[in-house]
C-alpha positions as CSV (number, residue, x, y, z in Angstrom):
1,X,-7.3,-0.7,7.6
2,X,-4.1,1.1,8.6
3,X,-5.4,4.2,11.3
4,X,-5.0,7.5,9.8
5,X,-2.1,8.2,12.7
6,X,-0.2,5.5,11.1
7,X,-1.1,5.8,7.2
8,X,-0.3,10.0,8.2
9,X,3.0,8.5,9.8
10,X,4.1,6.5,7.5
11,X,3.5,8.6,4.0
12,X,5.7,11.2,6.6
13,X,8.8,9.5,6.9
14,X,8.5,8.8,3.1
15,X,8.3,11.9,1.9
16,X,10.7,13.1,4.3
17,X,13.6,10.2,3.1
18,X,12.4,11.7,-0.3
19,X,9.8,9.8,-1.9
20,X,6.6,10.7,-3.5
21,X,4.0,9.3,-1.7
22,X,0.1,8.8,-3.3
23,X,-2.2,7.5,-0.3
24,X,-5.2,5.4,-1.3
25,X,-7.9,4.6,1.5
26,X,-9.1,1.1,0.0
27,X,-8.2,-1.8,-2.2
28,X,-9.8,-0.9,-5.5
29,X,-8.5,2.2,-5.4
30,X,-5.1,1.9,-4.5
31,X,-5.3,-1.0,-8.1
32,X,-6.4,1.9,-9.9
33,X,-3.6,4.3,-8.5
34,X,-0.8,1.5,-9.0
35,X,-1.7,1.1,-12.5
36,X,-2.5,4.3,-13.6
37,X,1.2,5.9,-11.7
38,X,3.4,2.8,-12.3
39,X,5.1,3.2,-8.7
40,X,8.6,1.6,-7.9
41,X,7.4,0.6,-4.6
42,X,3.8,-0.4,-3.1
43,X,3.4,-0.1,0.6
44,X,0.2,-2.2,1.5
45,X,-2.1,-1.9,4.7
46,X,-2.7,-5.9,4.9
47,X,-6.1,-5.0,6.2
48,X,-7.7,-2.5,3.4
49,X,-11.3,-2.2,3.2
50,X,-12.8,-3.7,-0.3
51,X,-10.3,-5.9,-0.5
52,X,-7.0,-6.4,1.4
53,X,-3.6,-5.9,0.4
54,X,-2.4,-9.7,-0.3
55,X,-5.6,-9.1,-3.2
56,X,-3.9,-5.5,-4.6
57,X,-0.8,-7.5,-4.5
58,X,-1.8,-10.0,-6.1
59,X,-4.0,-7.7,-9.2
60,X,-1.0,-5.7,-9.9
61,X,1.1,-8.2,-10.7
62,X,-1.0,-9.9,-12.9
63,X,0.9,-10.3,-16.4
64,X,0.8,-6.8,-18.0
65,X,0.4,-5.0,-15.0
66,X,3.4,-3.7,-12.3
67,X,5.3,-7.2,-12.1
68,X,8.5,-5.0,-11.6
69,X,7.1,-3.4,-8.6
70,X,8.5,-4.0,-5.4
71,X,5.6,-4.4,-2.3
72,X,5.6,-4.5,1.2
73,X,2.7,-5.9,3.2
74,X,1.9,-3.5,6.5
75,X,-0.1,-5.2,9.6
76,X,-0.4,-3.6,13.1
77,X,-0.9,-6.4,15.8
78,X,-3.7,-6.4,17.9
79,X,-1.7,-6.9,21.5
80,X,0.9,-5.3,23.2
81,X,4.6,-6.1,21.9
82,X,3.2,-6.9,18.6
């Protein structure tokens, strides 16, 4: 799951280039937020609790769901330099 420094950080740079940011904390949830707002863009944390963001990926674009939406899978390494 993204930290809430980095999931803060990043919902901040969005909204300051402009964008309307929603934040949801875990899988299911952010499914239910993508369907129910119809977003342009999804910005995943790769490791979401309930189930990870290749799954909500993979659920909203299911035939009659968001398969115009544009996503982008987030991971933070685990080392330094990553």
């Amino acid at each position: 799951m993204m930290s809430p420094i980095s999931s803060t950080w990043v919902k901040g740079y969005l909204e300051h280039e402009g964008f309307q940011v929603i934040v949801a904390t875990d899988g299911p949830s952010a499914v239910d937020s993508a369907r129910t707002l119809s977003p342009h863009v999804i910005v995943l944390d790769l490791m979401l609790p309930g189930f990870d963001g290749l799954e909500v990926c993979r659920r909203v674009r299911q035939p009659g769901h968001l398969s115009g939406a544009q996503s982008a899978v987030l991971h933070r390494g685990s080392g330094a330099g990553r």
